[in-house]
C-alpha positions in Angstrom: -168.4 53.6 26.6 -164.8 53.2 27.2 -162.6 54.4 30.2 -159.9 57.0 29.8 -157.3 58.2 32.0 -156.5 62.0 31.3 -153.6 64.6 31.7 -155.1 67.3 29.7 -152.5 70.1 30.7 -148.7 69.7 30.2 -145.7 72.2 29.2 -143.0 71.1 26.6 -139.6 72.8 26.5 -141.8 75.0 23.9 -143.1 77.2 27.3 -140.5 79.2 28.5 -140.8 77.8 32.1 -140.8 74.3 30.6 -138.0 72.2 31.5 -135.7 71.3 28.4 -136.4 67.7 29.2 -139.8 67.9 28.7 -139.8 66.6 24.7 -142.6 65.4 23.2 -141.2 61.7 23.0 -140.1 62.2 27.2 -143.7 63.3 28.1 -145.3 60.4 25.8 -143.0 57.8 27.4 -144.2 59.5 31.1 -147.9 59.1 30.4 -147.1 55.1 29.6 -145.6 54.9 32.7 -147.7 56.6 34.7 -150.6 54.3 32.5 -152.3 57.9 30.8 -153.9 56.9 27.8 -155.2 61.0 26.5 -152.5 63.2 27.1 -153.3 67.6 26.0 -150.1 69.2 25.0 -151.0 72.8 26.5 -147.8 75.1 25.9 -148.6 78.8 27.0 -149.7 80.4 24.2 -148.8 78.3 21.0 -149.2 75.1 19.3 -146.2 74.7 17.5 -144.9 71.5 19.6 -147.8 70.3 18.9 -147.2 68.2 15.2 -144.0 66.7 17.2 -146.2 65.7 20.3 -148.7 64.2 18.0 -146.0 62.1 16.4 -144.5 60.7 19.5 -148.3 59.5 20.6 -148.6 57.5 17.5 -145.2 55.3 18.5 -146.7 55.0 22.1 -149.7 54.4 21.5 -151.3 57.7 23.4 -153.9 59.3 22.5 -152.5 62.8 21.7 -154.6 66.2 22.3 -153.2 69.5 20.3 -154.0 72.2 22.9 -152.5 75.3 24.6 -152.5 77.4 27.7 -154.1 80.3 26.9 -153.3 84.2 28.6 -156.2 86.6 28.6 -155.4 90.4 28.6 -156.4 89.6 32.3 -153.6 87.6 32.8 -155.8 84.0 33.8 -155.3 81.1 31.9 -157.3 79.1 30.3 -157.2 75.6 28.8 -157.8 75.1 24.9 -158.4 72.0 23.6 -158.5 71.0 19.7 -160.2 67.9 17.9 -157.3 67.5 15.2 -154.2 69.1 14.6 -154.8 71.8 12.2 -157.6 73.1 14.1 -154.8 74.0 16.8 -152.4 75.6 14.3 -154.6 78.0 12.8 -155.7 78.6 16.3 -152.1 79.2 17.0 -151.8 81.7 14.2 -154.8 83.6 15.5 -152.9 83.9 18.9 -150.1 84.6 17.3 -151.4 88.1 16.2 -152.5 88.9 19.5 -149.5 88.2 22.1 -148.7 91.3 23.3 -144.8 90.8 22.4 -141.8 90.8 24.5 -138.5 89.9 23.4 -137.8 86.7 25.6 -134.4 86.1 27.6 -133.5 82.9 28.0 -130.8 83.2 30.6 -134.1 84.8 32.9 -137.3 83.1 31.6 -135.8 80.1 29.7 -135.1 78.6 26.2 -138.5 77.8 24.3 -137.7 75.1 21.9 -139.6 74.0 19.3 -138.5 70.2 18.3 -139.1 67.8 15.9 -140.5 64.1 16.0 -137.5 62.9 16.8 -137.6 65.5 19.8 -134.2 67.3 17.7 -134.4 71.3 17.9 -135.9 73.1 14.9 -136.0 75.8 16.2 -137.3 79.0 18.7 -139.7 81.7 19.5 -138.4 84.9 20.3 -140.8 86.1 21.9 -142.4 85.3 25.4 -144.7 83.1 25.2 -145.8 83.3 29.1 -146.8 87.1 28.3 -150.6 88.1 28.2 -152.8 88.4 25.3 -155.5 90.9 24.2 -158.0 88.3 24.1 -160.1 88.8 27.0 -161.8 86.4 29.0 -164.9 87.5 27.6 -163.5 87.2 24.2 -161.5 83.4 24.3 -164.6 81.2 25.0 -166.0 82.1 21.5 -162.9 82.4 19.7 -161.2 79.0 20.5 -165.1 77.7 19.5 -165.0 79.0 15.9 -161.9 76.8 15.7 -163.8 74.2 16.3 -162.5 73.6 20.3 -163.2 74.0 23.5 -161.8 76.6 26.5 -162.4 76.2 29.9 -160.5 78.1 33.5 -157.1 76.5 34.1 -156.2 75.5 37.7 -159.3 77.3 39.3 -157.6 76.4 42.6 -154.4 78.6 42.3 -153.6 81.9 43.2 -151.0 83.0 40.2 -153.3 83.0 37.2 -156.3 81.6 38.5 -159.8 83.0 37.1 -161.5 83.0 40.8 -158.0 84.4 42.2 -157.8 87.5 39.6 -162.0 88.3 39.2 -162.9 87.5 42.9 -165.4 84.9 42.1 -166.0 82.3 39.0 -168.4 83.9 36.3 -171.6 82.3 36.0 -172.0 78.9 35.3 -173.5 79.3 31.0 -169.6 80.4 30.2 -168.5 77.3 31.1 -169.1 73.7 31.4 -166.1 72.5 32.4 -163.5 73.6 34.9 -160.0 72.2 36.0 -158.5 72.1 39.1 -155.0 71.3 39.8 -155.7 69.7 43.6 -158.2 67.0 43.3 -159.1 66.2 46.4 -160.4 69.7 46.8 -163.2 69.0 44.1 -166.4 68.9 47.2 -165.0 71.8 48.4 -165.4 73.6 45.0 -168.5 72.5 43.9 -169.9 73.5 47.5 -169.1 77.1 47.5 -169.1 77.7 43.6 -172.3 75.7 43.1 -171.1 73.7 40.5 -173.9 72.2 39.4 -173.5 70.7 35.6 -169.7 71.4 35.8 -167.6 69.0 34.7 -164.4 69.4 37.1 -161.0 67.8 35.6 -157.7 67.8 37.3 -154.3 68.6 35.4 -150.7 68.5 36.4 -149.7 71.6 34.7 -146.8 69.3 34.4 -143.3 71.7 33.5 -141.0 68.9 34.7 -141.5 64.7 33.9 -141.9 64.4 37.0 -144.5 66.6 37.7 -146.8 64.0 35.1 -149.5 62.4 38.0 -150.0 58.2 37.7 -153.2 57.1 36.6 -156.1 59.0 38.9 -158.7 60.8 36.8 -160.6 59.1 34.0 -163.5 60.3 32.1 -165.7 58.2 30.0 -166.6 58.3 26.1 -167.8 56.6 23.6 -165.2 55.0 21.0 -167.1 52.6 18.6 -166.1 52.3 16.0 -162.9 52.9 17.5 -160.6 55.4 15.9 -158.5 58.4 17.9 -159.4 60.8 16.1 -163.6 59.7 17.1 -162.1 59.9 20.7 -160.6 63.3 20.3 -164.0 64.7 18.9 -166.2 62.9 21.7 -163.8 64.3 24.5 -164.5 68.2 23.0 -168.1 67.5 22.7 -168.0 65.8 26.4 -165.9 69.1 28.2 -168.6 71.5 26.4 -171.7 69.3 27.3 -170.6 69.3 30.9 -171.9 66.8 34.0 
């Protein structure tokens, strides 16, 4: 069993509230820095960064997770995580068919840039991305599983699209394994009055600016031998839907 220092839940420019700066090869050379060795790309409701993010890893030696922020018809968001690459991009064609579409503006909500390894522009969704789905919350648990990943409540501490914030109260426990919190330190005082027994809490920056990306704090352990990133990608899935 190795040690791993996590940020499983960033924005590129791709997300609409994204700052531009936030390239693949910009947020890679923040996780060295900040001594991150898995970083989740988790744009809101696409992939498509993804294939660029993945690149920039590989020259930085990061371990790269294709993932994305997920918004349920009930507006919360939830955390997707893949264990390769194309399991993410046929995910993001199947969310693709369910945004509920809105022309973006980017003088309002911002540009969403999709860029390539060598973090040039490619290209743009039109549509906004931070818009709701019609995947329920019911619905994404299952969904993101047939393609082959795991969904958990984004941010559970929040307010603005937090799943205790919009239903009251966290659904029982056998939806979910794993939960994230934005605030740490407030981990006791979750598991206290949720009960979160067999939960595995993680914590996420829900970085939109470089800056927002956290130093080394949260780690989780898994087993690497014989060591390949592709073996560590699978044994973090398996890990966040196995729980404490």
């Amino acid at each position: 069993m190795s040690r791993y220092y996590y940020d499983l839940h960033i924005h590129s420019c791709l997300s609409p509230c994204g700052d531009n700066d936030n390239t693949p090869n910009n947020i890679v050379g923040m996780g060295v820095l900040a001594g991150l060795q898995i970083m989740a790309l988790t744009d809101h409701n696409t992939c498509r960064n993804c294939p660029a993010f993945f690149a920039a890893a590989k020259k930085h030696g990061i371990i790269p997770v294709a993932g994305m922020e997920l918004t349920t018809a009930e507006d919360i968001h939830m955390v997707c995580l893949f264990p390769d690459l194309e399991s993410a991009m046929a995910f993001d064609e199947e969310v693709g068919r369910h945004l509920i579409r809105v022309p973006n503006r980017p003088d309002i909500f911002g540009e969403q840039l999709i860029l390539d390894e060598n973090d040039e522009v490619i290209g743009t969704l039109p549509d906004l991305l931070s818009n709701a789905t019609d995947i329920s919350v019911d619905e994404a648990d299952s969904l993101v599983e047939f393609y082959g990943g795991v969904c958990y409540p984004a941010h559970i501490d929040r307010e603005a699209n937090g799943i205790i914030a919009v239903l009251g109260d966290l659904p029982p426990h056998e939806h979910y394994s794993c939960v994230e919190l934005h605030d740490g330190s407030r981990e006791q005082e979750f598991r206290d009055k949720y009960a979160l027994d067999g939960v595995l809490v993680t914590v996420g920056s829900d970085a939109h600016c470089l800056w927002d990306i956290r130093d080394k704090e949260r780690f989780i352990e898994l087993d690497d031998e014989p060591y390949s990133s592709a073996l560590v990608r699978q044994n973090l899935i398996e890990r966040l839907r196995r729980g404490l």
